[in-house]
C-alpha positions in Angstrom: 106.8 54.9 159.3 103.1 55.1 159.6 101.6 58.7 160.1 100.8 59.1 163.4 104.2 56.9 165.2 105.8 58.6 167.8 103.3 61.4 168.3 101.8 61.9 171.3 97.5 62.3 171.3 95.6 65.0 173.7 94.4 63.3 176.8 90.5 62.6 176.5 89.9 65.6 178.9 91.9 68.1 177.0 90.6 67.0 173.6 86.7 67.1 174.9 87.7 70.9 176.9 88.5 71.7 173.3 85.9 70.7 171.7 83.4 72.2 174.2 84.8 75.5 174.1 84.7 75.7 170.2 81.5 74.8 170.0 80.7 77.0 172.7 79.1 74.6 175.0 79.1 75.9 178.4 75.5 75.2 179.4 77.2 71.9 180.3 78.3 71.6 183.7 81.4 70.1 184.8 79.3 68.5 188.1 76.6 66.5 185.7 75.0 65.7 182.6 71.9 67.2 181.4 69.7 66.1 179.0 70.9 67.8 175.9 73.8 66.6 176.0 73.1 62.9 176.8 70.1 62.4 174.3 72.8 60.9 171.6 73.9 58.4 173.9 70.8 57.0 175.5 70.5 54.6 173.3 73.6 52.5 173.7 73.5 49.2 175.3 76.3 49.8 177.5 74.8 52.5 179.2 72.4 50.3 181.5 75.5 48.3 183.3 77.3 52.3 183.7 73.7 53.2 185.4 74.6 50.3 187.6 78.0 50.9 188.6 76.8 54.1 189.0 74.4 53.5 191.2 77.2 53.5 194.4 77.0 57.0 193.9 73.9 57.9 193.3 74.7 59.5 190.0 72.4 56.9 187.7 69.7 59.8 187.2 73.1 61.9 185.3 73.3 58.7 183.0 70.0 57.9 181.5 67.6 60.6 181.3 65.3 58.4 179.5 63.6 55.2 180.6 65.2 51.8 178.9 61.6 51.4 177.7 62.0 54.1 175.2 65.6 52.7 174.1 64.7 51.5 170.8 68.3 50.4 169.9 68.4 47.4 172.6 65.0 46.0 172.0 65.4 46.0 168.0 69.0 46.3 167.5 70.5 43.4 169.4 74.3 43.9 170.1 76.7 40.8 169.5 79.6 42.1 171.3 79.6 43.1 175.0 81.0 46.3 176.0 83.9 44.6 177.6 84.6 43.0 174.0 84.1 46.4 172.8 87.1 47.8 174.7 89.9 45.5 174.4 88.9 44.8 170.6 88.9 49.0 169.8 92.5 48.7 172.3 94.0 46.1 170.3 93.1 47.0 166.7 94.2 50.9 166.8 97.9 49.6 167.6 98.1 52.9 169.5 97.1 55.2 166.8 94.0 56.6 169.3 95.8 57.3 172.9 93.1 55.8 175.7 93.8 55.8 179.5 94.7 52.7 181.0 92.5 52.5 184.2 88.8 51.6 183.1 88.3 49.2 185.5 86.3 51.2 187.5 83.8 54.0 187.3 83.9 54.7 190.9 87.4 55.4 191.0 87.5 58.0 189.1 87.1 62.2 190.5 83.6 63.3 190.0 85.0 66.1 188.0 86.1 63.8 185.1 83.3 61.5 185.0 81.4 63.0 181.4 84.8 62.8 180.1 85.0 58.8 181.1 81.4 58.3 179.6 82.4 59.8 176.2 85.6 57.7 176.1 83.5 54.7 176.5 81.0 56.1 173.9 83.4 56.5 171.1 85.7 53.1 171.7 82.4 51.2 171.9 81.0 53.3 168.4 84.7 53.0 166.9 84.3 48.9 167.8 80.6 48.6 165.7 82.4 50.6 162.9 85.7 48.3 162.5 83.2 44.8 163.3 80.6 46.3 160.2 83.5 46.9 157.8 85.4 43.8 158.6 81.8 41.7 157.9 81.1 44.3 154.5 84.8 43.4 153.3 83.8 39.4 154.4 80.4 39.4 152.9 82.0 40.9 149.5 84.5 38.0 149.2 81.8 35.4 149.9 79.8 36.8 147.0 83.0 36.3 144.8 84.6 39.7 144.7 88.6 39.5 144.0 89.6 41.7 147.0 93.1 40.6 148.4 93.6 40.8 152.1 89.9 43.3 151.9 89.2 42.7 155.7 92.4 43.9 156.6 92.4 46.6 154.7 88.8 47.9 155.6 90.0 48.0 159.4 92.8 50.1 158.4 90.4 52.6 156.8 88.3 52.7 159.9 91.5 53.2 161.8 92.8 56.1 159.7 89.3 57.6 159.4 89.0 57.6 163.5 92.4 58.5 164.4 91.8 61.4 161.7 88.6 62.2 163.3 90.4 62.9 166.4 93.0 64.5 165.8 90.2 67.1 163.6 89.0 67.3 167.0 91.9 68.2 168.8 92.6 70.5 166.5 95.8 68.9 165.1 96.7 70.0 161.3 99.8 68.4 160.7 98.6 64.7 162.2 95.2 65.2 160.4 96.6 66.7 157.1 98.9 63.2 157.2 96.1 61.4 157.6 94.0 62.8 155.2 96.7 62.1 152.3 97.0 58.3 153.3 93.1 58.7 153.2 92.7 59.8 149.7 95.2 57.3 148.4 92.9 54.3 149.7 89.7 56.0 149.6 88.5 54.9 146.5 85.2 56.6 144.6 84.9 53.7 142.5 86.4 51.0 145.0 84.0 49.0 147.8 81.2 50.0 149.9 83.1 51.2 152.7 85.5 53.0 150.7 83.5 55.0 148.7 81.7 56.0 151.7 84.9 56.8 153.2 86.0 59.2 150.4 82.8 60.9 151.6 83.9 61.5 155.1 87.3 62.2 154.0 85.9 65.1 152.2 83.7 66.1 155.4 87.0 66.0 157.7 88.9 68.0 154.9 86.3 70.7 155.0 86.6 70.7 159.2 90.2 70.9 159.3 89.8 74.1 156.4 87.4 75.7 159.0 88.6 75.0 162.6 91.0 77.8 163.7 94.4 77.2 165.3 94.5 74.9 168.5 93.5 77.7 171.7 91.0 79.5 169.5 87.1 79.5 169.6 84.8 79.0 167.1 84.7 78.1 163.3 85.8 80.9 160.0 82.2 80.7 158.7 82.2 78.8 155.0 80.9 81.2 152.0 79.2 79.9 148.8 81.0 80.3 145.7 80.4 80.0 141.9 81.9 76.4 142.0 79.1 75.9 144.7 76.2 77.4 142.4 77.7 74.9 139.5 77.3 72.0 141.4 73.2 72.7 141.6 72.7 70.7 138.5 74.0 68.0 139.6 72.5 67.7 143.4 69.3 68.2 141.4 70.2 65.5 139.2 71.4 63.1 142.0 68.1 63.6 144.6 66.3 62.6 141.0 68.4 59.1 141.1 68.0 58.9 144.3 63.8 59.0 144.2 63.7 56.6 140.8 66.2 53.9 142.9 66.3 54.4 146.6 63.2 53.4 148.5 64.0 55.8 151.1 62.1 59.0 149.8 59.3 56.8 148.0 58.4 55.1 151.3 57.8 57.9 152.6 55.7 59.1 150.3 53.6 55.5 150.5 53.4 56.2 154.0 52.4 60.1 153.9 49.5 59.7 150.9 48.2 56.4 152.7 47.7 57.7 155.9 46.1 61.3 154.1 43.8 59.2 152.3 42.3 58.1 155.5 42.4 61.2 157.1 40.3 62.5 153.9 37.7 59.8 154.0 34.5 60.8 153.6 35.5 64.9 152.7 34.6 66.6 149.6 36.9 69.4 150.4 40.3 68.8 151.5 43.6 70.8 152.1 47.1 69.3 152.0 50.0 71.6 153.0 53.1 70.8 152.0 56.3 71.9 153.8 59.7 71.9 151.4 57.4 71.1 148.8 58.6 67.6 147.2 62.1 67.9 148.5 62.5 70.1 144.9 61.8 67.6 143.0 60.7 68.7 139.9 57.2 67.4 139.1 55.5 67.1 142.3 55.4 63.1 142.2 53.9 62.6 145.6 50.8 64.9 144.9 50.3 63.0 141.5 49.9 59.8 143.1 47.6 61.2 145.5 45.9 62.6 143.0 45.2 59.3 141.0 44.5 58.1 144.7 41.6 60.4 145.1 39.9 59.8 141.6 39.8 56.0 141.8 38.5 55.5 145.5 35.5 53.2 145.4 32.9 53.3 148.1 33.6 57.6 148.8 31.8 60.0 147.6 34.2 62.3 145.0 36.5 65.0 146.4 34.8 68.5 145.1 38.2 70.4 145.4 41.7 69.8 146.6 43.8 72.3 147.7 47.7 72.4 147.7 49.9 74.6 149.4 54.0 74.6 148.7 55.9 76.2 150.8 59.6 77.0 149.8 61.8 79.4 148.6 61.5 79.1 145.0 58.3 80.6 144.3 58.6 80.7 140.3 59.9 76.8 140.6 56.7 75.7 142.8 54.3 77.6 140.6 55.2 75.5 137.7 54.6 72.5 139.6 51.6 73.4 140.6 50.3 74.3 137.8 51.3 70.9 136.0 49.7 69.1 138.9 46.4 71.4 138.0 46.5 70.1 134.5 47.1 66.6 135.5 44.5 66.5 137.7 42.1 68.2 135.2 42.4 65.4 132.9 41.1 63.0 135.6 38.3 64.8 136.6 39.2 66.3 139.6 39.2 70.3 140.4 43.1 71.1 142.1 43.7 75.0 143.4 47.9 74.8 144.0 49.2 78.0 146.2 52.8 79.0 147.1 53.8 80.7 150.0 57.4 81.6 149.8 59.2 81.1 152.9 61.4 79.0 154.8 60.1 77.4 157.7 61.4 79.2 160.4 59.6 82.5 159.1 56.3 81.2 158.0 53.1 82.5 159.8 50.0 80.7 160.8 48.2 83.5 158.4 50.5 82.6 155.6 48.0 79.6 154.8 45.2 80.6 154.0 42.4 78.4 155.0 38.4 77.9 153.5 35.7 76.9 156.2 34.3 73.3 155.9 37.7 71.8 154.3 39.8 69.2 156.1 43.4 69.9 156.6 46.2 67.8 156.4 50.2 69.0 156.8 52.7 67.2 155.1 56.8 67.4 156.1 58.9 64.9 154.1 62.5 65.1 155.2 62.0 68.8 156.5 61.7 70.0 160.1 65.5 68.1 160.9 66.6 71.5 159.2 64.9 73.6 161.7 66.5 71.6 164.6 68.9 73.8 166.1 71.0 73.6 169.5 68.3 76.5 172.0 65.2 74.3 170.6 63.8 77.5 169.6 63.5 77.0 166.2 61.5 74.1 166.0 59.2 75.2 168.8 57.8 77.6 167.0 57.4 75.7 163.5 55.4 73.2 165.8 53.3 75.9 167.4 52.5 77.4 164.2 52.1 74.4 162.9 49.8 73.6 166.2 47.7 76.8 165.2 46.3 75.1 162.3 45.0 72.7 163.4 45.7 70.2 161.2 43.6 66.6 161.3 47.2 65.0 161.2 50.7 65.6 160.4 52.5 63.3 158.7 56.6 63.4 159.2 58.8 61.3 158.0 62.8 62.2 158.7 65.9 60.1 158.8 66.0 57.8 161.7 69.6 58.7 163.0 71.1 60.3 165.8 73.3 63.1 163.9 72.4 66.2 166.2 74.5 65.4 169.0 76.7 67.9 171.0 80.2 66.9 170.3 81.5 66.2 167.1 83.3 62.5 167.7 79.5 61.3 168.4 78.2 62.5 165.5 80.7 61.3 163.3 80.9 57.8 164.6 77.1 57.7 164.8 77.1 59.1 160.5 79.9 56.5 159.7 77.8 53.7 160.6 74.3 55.1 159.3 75.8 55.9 155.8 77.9 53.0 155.7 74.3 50.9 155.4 73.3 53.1 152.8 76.2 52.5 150.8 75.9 49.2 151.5 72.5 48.9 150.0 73.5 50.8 147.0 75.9 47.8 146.6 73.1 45.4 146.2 71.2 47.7 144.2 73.6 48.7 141.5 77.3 47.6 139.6 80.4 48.6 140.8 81.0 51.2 138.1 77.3 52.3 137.6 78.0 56.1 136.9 74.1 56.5 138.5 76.0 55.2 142.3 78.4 57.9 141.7 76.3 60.7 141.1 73.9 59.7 143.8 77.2 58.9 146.6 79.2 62.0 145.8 76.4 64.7 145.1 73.5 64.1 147.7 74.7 61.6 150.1 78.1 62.9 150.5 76.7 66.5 150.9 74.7 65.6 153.9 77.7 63.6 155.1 80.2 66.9 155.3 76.9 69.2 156.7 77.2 66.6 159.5 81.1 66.6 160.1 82.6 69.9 159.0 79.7 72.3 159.7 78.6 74.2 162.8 76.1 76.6 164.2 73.7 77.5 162.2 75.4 76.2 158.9 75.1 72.7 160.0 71.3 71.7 158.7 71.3 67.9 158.6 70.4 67.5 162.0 68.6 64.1 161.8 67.2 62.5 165.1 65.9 59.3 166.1 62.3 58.6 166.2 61.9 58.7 169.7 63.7 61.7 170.2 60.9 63.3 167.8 58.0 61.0 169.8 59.8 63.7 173.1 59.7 66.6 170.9 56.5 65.9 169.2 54.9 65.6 172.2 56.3 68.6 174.3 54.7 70.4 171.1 51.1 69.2 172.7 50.9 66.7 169.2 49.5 63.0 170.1 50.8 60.0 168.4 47.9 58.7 165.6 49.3 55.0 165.3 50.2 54.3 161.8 48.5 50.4 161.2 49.2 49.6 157.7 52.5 47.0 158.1 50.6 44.9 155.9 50.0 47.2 153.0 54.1 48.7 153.7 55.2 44.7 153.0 53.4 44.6 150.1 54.3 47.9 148.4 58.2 46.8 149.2 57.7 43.5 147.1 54.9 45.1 144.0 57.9 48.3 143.5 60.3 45.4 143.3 62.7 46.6 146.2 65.9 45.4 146.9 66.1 42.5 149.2 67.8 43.2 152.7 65.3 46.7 153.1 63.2 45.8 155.8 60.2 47.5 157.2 59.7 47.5 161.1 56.5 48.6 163.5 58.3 50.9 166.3 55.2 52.3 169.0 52.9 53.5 166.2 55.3 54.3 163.5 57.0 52.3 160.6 60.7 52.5 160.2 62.5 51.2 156.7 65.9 50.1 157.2 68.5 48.4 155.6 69.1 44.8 156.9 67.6 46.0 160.3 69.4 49.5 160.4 67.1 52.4 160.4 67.2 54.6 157.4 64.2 56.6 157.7 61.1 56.3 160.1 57.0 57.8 159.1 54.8 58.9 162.0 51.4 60.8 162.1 50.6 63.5 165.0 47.0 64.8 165.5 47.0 68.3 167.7 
């Protein structure tokens, strides 16, 4: 018998009353929905026919906080399957491993007191749907391109099945259903096996981790995770996999073609410029972003030449960052141009406004690739303050670029469904990009995407860090901050540099309200914008 026959599954209600006490959400009211708590979900298509059967009640305005103009998902990312398809297809293919209520005929039916709960039922069978309809059409694309994969559609919808029906039971708090999961999991979870289950052995890892953490069903909170001396072995090789990861995935690289582009312009004209660097290159080790811009500088025709750049890393590893700047000094001294690198050692929650120290008549440019996500925590507070200080410098522009992905939601389920389906395309693209047994995927899947993968599932509070966000949640945040958008007009130029560094064919590159998104056959992976105070 299958794990998982003959057991009986939480209701909805008790399983989200659960999972709002443990992660100790009580700012939500029972009555409503406020904001926080609905920015995940905005973007859904379903949610405009909710806001209309809704509307009897006069509770649209507890729906959609946010206009349908700034839904980027339904103008770019057209849905093939209605949200009545979405239903009865996530009903029939879970063969009652994920216990539903029968009566969603109606909205309006339903007490006022359970109505969040009915909207995050809908959310996760219409999430659970996408996931089951992408795998089925990886497993059928894979088959068409000649792969030998007996009865591979049907054995991709079984690993979304287990995955969510283990998700949920995580959730509810459910060892012995999970732990059975988890072991049917592993067997058919394979590191070296398709796209979607190598990026399910990664989320198999993440909802391991959970179930080690969460405390017996009744409790509150998380046991808070320690690092160990496995964890300080494994720094070699994250270092070594965020390395393959620049040299082969676009994702980092664009970013840095967006960032240097749009600093070139702000430095046009200026003899003495500043750049400050947040998370300094991402660690990598020999500051690759500030050598093309570099090179950039010194071969510029028609402006006059830059007198003296200035570089300021901020991180934590002062001794590190010193000996990158001080190759970038020698690099730039053998083209001619004069380059003063400082380090501020700090995180960026703790750094000060007089921490940089700024010259009079030099331009000033602030740089965050892949940073201020980590800052994003659940009061706001965080952030607010980075931005402020940030603010204080008055910078001529800020460029940001950040995964474009909505993994900062309140309730676990959300996030996972939502990191199932962005990591799936990123697995999918490494597919395209490299063999099945390239050792290079492996280290890239397993040390630096899988780690952000369990930061997303198994970690809480202030442990959880990968807090990505769609763009236009940042345009609301950005904004708020008292930053205005500085349209980013080079799709041209970001075409071009996709075909001259050879990039794989299915990335695309998109023009969203001012900023330009890459994505992988038209699913965001990460979005560059520019904010002038």
């Amino acid at each position: 018998m299958a794990p998982g026959h003959g057991r009986r599954f939480m209701t909805e209600h008790e399983c989200t009353d659960h999972e709002i006490r443990s992660n100790r959400m009580s700012d939500l009211e029972l009555h409503g929905l406020n904001h926080s708590s609905m920015a995940c979900y905005s973007s859904y298509p379903y949610m405009a026919s909710l806001d209309q059967e809704g509307s009897a009640n006069d509770s649209s305005s507890l729906i959609n906080p946010y206009s349908v103009h700034e839904s980027r998902d339904r103008k770019r990312l057209k849905r093939t399957i209605s949200i009545d398809d979405s239903l009865s297809s996530i009903t029939s293919i879970n063969g009652g491993m994920m216990s539903r209520s029968s009566s969603t005929n109606s909205l309006t039916t339903l007490p006022r007191l359970h109505f969040r709960d009915h909207i995050w039922t809908y959310t996760q069978r219409y999430l659970a749907a996408e996931a089951v309809e992408e795998a089925a059409a990886a497993m059928i694309n894979a088959e068409e391109n000649g792969a030998e994969q007996e009865d591979g559609t049907a054995d991709g919808m079984r690993l979304v099945q287990l995955l969510i029906a283990c998700a949920e039971a995580v959730a509810c708090r459910d060892k012995s259903h999970a732990s059975a999961l988890l072991s049917e999991l592993r067997a058919n979870a394979l590191v070296f096996g398709s796209s979607f289950q190598r990026v399910a052995s990664c989320f198999v890892q993440g909802l391991a981790s959970r179930l080690a953490l969460v405390q017996p069903l009744g409790a509150v909170g998380f046991v808070p995770s320690k690092l160990n001396a496995k964890d300080y072995a494994l720094m070699d090789k994250k270092e070594e996999a965020l390395r393959l990861v620049y040299e082969i995935c676009p994702h980092i690289q664009f970013g840095h073609f967006v960032a240097n582009s749009s600093i070139l312009e702000a430095f046009e004209g200026e003899s003495f410029v500043h750049v400050v660097d947040l998370g300094m290159t991402l660690g990598l080790p020999h500051g690759d972003q500030w050598r093309g811009l570099i090179h950039s500088l010194t071969t510029r025709a028609g402006q006059p030449p830059v007198s003296r750049l200035r570089i300021t890393g901020v991180g934590l590893c002062a001794d590190r960052l010193q000996i990158i700047g001080e190759e970038l000094e020698a690099y730039a001294d053998g083209l001619g141009l004069s380059v003063e690198f400082t380090c501020v050692e700090s995180n960026l929650e703790n750094l000060k406004p007089e921490d940089i120290k700024l010259y009079e008549g030099e331009v000033l440019v602030v740089n965050s690739i892949l940073q201020l996500h980590c800052v994003v925590k659940e009061s706001r507070g965080a952030l607010n303050s980075v931005l402020q200080m940030i603010h204080e410098l008055s910078p001529k522009v800020l460029v940001l670029v950040e995964q474009d992905s909505s993994h900062n939601g309140p309730f676990f389920l959300g996030r996972f469904m939502e990191a199932l389906h962005y990591y799936s395309a990123i697995f999918d693209s490494l597919d395209a990009m490299l063999p099945k047994y390239d050792t290079r995927r492996a280290k890239m899947e397993q040390f630096y995407f899988a780690e952000e993968i369990k930061n997303i599932i198994s970690c809480e509070g202030p442990a959880r860090v990968e807090r990505h966000e769609r763009v236009d949640q940042w345009r609301r945040r950005m904004s708020r901050a008292g930053f205005q958008g500085a349209p980013i007009k080079m799709m041209a130029q970001a075409k071009q540099w996709l075909g001259k560094n050879k990039v794989c064919e299915g990335y695309t590159v998109v023009e969203e309200k001012g900023c330009l998104v890459l994505g992988w056959k038209s699913r965001p992976i990460v979005a560059a914008s520019c904010w002038k105070c």
